[in-house]
C-alpha positions in Angstrom: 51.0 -63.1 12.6 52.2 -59.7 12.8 54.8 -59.8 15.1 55.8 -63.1 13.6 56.2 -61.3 10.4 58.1 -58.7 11.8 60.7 -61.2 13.1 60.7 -62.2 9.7 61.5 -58.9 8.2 64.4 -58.6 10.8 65.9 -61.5 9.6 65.9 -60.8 6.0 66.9 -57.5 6.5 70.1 -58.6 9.0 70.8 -61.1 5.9 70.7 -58.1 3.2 72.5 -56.2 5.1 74.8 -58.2 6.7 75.8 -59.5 2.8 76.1 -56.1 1.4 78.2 -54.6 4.4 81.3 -56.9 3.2 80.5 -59.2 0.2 83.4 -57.4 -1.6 85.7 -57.6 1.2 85.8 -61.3 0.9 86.0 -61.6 -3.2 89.0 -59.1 -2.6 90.4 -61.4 0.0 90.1 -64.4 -2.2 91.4 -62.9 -5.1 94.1 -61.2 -2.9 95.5 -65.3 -2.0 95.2 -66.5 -5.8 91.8 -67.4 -6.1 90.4 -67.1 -10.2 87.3 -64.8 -10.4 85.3 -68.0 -10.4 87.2 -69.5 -7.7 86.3 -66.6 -5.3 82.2 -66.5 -6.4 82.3 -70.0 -5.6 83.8 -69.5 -2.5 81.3 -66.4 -1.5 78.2 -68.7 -2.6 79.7 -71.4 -0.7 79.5 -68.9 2.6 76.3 -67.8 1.5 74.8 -71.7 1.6 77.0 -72.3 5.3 75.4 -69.1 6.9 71.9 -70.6 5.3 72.5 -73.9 6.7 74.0 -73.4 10.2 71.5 -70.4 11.1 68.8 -72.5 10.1 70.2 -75.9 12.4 71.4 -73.8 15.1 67.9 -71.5 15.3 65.9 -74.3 15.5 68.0 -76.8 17.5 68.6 -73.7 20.7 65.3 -71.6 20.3 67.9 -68.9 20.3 68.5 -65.8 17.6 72.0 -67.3 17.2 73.2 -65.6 13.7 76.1 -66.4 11.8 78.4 -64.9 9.9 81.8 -65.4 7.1 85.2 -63.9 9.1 85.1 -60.3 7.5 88.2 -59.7 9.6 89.1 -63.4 8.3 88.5 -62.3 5.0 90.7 -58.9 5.5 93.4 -60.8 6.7 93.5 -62.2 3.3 93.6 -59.1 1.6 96.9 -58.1 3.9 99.0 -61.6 3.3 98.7 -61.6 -0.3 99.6 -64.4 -2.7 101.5 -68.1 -0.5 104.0 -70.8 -1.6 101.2 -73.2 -3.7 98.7 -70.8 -4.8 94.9 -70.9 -4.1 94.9 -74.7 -3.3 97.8 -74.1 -0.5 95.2 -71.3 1.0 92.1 -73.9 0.8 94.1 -76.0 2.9 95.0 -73.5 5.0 91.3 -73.3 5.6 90.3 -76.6 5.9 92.8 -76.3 9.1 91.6 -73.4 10.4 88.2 -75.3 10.2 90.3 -77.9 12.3 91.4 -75.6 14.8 88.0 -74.1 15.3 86.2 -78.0 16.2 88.9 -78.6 18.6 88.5 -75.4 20.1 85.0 -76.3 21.0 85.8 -79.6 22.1 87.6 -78.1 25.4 86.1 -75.8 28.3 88.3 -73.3 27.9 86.8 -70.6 25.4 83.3 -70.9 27.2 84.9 -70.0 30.6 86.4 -66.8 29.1 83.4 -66.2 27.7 81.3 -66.3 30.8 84.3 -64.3 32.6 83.3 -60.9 30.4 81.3 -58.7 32.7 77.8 -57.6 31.5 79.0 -53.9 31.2 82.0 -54.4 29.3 80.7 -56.8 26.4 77.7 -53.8 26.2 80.5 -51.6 25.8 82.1 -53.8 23.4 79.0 -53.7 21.4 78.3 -50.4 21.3 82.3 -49.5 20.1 81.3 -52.2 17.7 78.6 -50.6 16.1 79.2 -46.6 16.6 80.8 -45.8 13.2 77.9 -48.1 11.3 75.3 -45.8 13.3 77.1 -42.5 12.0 76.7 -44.0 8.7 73.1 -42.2 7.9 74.6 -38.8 8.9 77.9 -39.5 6.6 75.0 -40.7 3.5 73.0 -37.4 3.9 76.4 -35.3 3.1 77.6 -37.4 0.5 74.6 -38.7 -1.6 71.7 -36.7 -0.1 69.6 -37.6 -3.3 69.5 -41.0 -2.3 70.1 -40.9 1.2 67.5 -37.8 2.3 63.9 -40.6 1.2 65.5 -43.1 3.0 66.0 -41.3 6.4 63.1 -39.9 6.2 60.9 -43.5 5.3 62.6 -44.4 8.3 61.4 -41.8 10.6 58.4 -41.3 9.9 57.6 -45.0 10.5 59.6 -44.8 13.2 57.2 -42.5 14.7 53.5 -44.5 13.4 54.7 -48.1 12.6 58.0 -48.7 14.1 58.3 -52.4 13.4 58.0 -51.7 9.7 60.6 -48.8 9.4 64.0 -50.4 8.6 62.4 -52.4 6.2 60.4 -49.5 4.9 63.8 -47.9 4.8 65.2 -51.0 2.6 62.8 -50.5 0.1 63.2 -47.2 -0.2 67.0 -47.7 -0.7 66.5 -50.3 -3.6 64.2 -48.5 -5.3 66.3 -45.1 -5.7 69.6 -47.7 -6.1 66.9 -48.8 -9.5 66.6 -45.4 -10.4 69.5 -43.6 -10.3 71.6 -46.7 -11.1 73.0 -46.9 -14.5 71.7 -50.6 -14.6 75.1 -52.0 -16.7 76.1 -54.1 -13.3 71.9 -55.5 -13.4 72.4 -56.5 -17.3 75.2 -58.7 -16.5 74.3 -60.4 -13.6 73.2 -63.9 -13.7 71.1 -66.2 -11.2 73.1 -69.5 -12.2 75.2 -70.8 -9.2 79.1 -71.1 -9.9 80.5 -73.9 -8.0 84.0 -74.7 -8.5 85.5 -77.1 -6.6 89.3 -76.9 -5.5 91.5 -79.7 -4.3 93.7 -78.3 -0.8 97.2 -79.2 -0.3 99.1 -78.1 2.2 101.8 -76.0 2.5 104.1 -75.1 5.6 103.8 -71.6 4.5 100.2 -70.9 4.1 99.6 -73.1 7.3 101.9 -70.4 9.4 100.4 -67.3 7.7 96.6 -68.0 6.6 95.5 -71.2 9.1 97.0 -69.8 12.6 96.3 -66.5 12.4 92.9 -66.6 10.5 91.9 -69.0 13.4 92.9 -66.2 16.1 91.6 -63.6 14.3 87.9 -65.0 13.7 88.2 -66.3 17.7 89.3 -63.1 18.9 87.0 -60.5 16.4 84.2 -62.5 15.8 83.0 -65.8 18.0 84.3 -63.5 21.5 82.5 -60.5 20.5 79.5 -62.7 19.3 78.6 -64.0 22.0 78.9 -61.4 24.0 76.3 -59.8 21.9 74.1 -62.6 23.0 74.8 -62.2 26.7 73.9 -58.5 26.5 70.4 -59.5 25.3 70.1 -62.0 28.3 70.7 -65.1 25.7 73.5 -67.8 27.1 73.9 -70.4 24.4 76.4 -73.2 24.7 79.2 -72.3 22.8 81.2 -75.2 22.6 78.3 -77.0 20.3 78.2 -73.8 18.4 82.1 -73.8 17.8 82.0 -77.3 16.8 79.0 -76.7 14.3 80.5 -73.5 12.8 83.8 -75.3 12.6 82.3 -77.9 10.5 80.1 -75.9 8.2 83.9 -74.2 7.2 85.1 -77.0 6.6 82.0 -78.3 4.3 82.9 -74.6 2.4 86.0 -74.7 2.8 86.9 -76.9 -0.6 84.4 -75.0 -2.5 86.4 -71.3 -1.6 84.4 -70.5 1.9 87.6 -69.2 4.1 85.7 -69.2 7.4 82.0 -69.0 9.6 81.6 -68.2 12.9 79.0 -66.3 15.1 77.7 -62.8 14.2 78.3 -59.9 16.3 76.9 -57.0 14.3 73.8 -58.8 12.9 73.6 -60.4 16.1 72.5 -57.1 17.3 70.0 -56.6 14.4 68.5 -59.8 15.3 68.2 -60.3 19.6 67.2 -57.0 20.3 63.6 -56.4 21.5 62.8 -54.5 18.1 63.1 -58.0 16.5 60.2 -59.8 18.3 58.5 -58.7 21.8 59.0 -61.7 23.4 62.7 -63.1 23.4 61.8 -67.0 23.5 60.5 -66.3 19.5 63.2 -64.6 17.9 64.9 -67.4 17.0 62.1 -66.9 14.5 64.9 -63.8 12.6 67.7 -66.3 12.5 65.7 -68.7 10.6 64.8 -65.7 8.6 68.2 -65.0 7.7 69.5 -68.3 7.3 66.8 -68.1 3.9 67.3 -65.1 3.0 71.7 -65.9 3.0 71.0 -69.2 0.6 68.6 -66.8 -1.5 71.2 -64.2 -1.6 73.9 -66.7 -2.5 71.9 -68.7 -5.3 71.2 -64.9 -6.3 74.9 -63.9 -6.1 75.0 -62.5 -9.5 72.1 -59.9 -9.2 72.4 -59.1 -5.8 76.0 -58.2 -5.8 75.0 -56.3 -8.8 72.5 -54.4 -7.1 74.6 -53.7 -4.3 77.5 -52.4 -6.4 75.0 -50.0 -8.5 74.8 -48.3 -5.0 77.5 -45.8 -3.2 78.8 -48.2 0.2 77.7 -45.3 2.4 73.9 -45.8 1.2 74.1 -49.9 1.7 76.1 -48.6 5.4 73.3 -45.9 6.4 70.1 -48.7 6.3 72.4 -50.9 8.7 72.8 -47.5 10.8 69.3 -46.9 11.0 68.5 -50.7 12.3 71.1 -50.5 14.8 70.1 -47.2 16.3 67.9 -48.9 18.9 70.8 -51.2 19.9 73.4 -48.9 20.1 70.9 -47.2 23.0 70.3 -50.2 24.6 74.0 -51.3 24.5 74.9 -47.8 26.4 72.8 -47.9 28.3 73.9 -51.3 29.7 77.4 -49.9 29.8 77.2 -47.4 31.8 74.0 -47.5 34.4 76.1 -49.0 37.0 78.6 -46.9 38.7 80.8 -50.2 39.7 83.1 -50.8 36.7 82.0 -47.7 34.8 85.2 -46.4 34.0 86.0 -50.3 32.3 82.8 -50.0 30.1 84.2 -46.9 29.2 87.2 -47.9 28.0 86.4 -50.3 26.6 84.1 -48.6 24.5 86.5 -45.9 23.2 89.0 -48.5 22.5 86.1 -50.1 20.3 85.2 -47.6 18.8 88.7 -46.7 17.5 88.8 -49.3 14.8 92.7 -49.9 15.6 94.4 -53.4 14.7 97.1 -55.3 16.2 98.4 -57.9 15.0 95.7 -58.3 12.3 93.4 -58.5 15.3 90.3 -56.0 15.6 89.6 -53.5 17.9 86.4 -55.6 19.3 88.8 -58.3 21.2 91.4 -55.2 22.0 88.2 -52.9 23.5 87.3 -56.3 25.5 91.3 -56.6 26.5 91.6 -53.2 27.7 88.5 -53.1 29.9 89.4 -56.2 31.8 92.6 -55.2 32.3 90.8 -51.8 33.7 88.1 -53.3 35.3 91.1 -55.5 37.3 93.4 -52.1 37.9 90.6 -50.2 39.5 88.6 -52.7 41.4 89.0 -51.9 45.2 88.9 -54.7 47.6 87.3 -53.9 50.7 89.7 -52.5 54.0 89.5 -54.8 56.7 87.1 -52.8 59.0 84.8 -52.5 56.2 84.8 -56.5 55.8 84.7 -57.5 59.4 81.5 -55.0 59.4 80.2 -56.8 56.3 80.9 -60.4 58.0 78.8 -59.0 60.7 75.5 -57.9 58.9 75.8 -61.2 57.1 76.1 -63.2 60.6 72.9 -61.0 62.3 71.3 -61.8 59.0 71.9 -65.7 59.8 70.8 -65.0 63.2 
């Protein structure tokens, strides 16, 4: 029951977290392509209830901590194109095609092959670029608001030290209960639990189909479904990812009229909820993705006081508490990286380009960190000289013999 529980916790806590990290990066990307306030709390409780639903289908249909998440680098693409040609209905439909794109994507062979082509060292690379600046986090909190940040780091330590499954949790707490104190409680008094659901009819305009469908589909292919699954290979997990295109690309679609821009698979919770810390045995943490699926239809029912909450505390603190939960997978992810001299000098690069944060072509530095590596990986590998094969040819034919 314990370790079930703490599967539990993990999953709640990747759904906290994973909400607070970048719930205001969507409303600003919403509001940024002519959604009305309601318009855009709609559209992040209709995200809210996708991530619920798919995690929940997905963890139970594979046995597999498969997480899901909304397109944050979606969502800040948004914020960049600004108002299109038909207003907030001519972006809707933009998403309902994106949605479009996504299905058909997983109903060819093509993005699972790529997928399968990453080699093990590079995607733990690419994970651990991902998550480097989110595990400096704690360090940046203690400088800025050390009131508030000092209890939380050390909650987390010291049950790091006697009760480790409890100390990110323990760490939670601790944030929400100094967020209650030194908060000045005006964002709490006007929140509200009632769901706002407003539905919006797409239409669809050349315009918004060339700047918000097309690239929104690349950019939550290349930042978020590639890097996702890699996540999941690092932790020895294979799922099929053409059923788990075609399911994400139908839950946007479902959200898509209500506001939701786009859902695909988690990277960064992904780590929060695979990793060994999550459950000892790695055929039961589907158990945190279940988890998290409630606690993201909680949170989006709950819209009104949890973004309240979050917004009574400084981003850094909300940052730090993902920090601290991604410590052990930032080790693990290294580690993976670079234990094998063969292709070290990849892993490498494509951590640092990671870990840069740079965008091209409203792309993130995730698929460019997994560009640059394979395009290392193939400019240093050494194929063998020919006496070194023909000896290799004849170990393997005295093996034979």
């Amino acid at each position: 029951m314990g370790v079930r529980m703490q599967a539990v916790m993990a999953g709640l806590v990747s759904a906290v977290v994973g909400y607070a990290s970048s719930f205001t990066v969507v409303l600003a990307g919403l509001r940024a392509v002519g959604a009305t306030p309601g318009q855009a709390a709609s559209g992040l409780l209709a995200l809210c209830c996708g991530i619920g639903a798919t995690a929940i289908f997905l963890g139970l249909r594979y046995r597999m901590p498969i997480s899901i998440a909304w397109s944050t680098p979606g969502a800040a693409l948004l914020l960049a194109t600004g108002p299109v040609p038909g207003g907030f209905p001519a972006a809707v439909g933009a998403f309902v095609v994106c949605a479009a794109l996504i299905v058909l994507a997983g109903l060819s062979p093509w993005p699972a092959r790529a997928i399968a082509a990453i080699p093990r060292p590079i995607a733990s690379a690419m994970l651990a670029g991902v998550i480097l600046s989110l595990c400096t986090a704690p360090v940046r909190a203690v400088v800025d608001v050390p009131l508030l940040a000092v209890p939380v780091v050390l909650t987390w330590a010291v049950l790091q030290r006697y009760l480790r499954q409890w100390a990110v949790p323990g760490a939670l707490v601790v944030a929400v209960v100094a967020i209650a104190i030194h908060g000045t409680g005006g964002g709490l008094s006007s929140a509200t639990l009632r769901p706002a659901v407003e539905l919006t009819v797409p239409t669809m305009s050349p315009s918004a189909l060339v700047s918000i469908a097309v690239p929104l589909f690349l950019v939550t292919m290349a930042a978020q479904n590639v890097p996702g699954m890699a996540v999941m290979s690092t932790y020895g997990y294979a799922p099929p990812l053409r059923p788990l295109l075609v399911t994400t690309g139908l839950a946007s679609a479902a959200a898509a009229p209500f506001g939701g821009h786009a859902l695909n698979l988690a990277a960064i919770t992904a780590a929060l909820t695979a990793g060994p810390d999550t459950h000892p045995d790695p055929g039961r943490r589907w158990i945190a993705t279940v988890a998290l699926g409630a606690g993201q239809l909680a949170l989006g029912l709950g819209a009104g006081l949890a973004m309240a909450l979050v917004l009574l505390s400084p981003p850094v603190l909300v940052t730090a508490v993902a920090g601290l939960a991604l410590l052990s997978a930032l080790g693990s992810s290294l580690a993976g990286a670079v234990t094998e001299p063969e292709g070290r000098e990849a892993a490498v690069v494509t951590f640092v380009v990671t870990a840069s944060g740079m965008t091209i072509l409203s792309i993130g530095a995730a698929f460019w960190g997994l560009v640059a590596g394979g395009l290392t990986a193939l400019l240093l590998h050494r194929r063998p000289t020919p006496v070194k094969a023909d000896q290799e040819r004849h170990e393997v034919a005295e093996q034979r013999t």
